[in-house]
C-alpha positions in Angstrom: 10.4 4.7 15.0 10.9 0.7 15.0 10.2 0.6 18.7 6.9 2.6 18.4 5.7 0.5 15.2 6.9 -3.0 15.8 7.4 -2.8 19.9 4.4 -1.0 20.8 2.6 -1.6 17.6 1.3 1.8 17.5 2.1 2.4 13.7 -0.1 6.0 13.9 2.5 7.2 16.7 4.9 6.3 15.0 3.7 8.2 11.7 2.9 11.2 13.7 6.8 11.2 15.1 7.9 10.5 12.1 6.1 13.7 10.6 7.2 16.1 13.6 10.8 15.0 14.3 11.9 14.1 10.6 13.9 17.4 9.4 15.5 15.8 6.3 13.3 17.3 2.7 13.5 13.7 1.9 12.0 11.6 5.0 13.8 8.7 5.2 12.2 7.0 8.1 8.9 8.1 6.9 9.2 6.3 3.5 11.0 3.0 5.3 8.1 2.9 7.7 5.8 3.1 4.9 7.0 1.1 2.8 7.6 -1.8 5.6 3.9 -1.6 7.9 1.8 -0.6 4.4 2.9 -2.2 1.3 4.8 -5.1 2.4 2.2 -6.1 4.5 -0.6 -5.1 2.4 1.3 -7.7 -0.3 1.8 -10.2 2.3 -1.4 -10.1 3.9 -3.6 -9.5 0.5 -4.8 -6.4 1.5 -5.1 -4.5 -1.2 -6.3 -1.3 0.6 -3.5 -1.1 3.3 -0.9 -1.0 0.3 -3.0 1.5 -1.9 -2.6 3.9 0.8 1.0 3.2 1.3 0.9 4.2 -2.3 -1.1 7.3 -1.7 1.2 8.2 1.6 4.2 8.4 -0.7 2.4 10.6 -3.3 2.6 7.6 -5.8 -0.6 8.0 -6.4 -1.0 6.2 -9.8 0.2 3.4 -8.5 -1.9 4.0 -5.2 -4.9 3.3 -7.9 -3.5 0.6 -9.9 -2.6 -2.0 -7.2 -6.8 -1.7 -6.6 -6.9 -2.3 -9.9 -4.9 -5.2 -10.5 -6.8 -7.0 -7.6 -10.3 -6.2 -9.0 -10.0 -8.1 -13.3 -11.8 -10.1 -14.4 -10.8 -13.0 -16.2 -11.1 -13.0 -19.5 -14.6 -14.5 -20.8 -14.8 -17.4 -22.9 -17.2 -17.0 -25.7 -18.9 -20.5 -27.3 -19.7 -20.2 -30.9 -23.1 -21.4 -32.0 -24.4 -22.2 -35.6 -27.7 -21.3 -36.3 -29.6 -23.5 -39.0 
């Protein structure tokens, strides 16, 4: 699966053999391959959408919406106090 995703850089081939040769319930090479092309390089590269569906991929989907989240507040708003005579 390294070979199709780093090599070739074909990540989608590599998902779909991933998907169709993976017997094990728990899909180990699925999850590293996730985890390595989608949210490490979504964190590394700022790109917030490629690790929210790295999120989603995995079925984490709370977290899938909260890394959009996190990007996207606002700073807190200063207020000024005026005095009215």
């Amino acid at each position: 699966m390294n070979v199709l995703a780093e090599s070739l850089q074909d990540i989608q081939l590599a998902l779909l053999t991933c998907k169709l040769m993976e017997t094990d319930r728990e899909k180990p090479q699925f999850k590293h391959l996730i985890q390595n092309h989608f949210i490490n390089s979504g964190k590394a590269t700022d790109d917030i959408f490629l690790s929210s569906m790295g999120y989603y991929f995995l079925g984490q989907h709370i977290e899938s919406v909260n890394c959009l989240y996190e990007f996207h507040e606002e700073p807190e708003k200063e207020y000024r106090e005026y005095e009215f005579s």
